[in-house]
C-alpha positions as CSV (number, residue, x, y, z in Angstrom):
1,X,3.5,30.1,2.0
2,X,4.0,26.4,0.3
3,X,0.5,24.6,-0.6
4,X,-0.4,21.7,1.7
5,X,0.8,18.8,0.1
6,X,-2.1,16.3,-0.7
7,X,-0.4,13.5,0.7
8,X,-1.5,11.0,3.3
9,X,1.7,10.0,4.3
10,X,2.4,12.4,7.2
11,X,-1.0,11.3,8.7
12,X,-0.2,7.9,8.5
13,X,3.3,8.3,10.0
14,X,1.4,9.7,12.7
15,X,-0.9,6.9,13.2
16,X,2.2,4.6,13.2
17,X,3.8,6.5,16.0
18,X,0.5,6.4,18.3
19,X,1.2,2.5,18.5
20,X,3.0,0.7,21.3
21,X,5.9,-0.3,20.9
22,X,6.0,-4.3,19.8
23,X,8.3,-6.6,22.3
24,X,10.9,-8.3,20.6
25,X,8.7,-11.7,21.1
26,X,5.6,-9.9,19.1
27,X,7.1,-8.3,16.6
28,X,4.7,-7.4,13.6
29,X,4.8,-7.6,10.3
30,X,4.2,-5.1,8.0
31,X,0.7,-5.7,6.6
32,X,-0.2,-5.6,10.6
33,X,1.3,-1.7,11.3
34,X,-0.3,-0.8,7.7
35,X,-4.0,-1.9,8.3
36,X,-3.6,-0.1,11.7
37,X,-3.9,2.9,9.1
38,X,-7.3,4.6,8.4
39,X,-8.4,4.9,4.9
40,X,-9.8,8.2,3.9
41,X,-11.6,6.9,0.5
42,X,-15.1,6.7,0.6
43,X,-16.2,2.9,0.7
44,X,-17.9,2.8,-2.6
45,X,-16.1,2.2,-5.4
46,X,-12.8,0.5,-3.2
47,X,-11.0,-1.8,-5.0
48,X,-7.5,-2.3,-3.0
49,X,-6.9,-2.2,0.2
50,X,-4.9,0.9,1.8
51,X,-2.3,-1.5,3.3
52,X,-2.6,-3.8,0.0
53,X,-1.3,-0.5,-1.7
54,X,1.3,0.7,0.5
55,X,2.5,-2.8,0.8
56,X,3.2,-2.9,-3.0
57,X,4.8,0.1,-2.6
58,X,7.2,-0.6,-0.2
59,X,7.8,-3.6,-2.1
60,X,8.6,-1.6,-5.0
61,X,10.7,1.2,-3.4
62,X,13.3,-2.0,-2.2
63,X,13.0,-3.2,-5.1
64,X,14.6,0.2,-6.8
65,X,11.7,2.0,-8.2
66,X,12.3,5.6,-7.8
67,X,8.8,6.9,-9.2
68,X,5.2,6.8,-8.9
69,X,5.2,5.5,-12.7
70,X,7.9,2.3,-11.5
71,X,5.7,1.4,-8.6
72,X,2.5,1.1,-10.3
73,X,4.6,-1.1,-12.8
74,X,6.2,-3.5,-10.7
75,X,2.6,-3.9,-9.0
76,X,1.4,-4.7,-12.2
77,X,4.3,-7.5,-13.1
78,X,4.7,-8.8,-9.4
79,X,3.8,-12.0,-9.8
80,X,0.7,-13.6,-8.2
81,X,2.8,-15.0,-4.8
82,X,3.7,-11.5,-4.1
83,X,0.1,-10.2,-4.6
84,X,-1.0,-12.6,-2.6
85,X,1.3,-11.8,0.2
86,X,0.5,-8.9,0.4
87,X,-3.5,-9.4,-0.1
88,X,-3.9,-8.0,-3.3
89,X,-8.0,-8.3,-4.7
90,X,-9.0,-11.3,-6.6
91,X,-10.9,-11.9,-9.6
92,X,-8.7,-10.8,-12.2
93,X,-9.9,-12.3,-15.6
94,X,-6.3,-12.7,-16.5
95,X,-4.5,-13.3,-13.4
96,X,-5.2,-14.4,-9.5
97,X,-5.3,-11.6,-8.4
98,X,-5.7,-7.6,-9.5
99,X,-2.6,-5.4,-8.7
100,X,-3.9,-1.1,-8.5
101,X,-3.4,0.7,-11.5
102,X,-1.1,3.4,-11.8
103,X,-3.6,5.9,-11.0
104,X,-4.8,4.1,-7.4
105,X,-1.1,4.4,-6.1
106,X,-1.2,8.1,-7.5
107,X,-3.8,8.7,-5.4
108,X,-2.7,6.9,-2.8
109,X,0.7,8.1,-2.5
């Protein structure tokens, strides 16, 4: 028998599909489907939000990254619009706003 795969995709994607549909006049955007997701993390500790994350990382899959490694890195160089956009954390000393490290969108992901 596989092992249960630690993801929190397939949870998610089941979240997602609970939702009405959106009317063609209402349709959402994608930060609004991905903070309908619950975030399993403990509270403490939280630096990036779950849709923040998943946000970057959808970015990042159009974008052509094909690993964990490539989205954690085009978070990291997305400039600060794009963080913004998709409500990254502020208070970065060297920038507007703090993209998650490699190891949050291992986690994550």
């Amino acid at each position: 028998m596989p092992a249960a795969s630690p993801s929190l995709i397939p949870a998610g994607v089941g979240q997602l599909a609970g939702l009405d549909p959106a009317r063609p006049d209402e349709l959402p955007g994608l930060l609004d489907r991905l903070r309908c997701l619950s975030d399993a993390r403990r509270l403490r500790g939280r630096r990036h939000r779950l849709s923040h994350v998943l946000a970057l990382a959808a970015c990042g899959v159009l974008a052509g990254a094909k690993s964990l490694t490539a989205i954690a890195e085009g978070a990291t160089e997305a400039p600060d619009q794009l963080l913004l956009r998709c409500r990254a954390a502020p208070r970065d000393p060297n920038r507007l706003y703090r993209a998650p490290s490699e190891a949050t969108v291992r986690r994550l992901l």
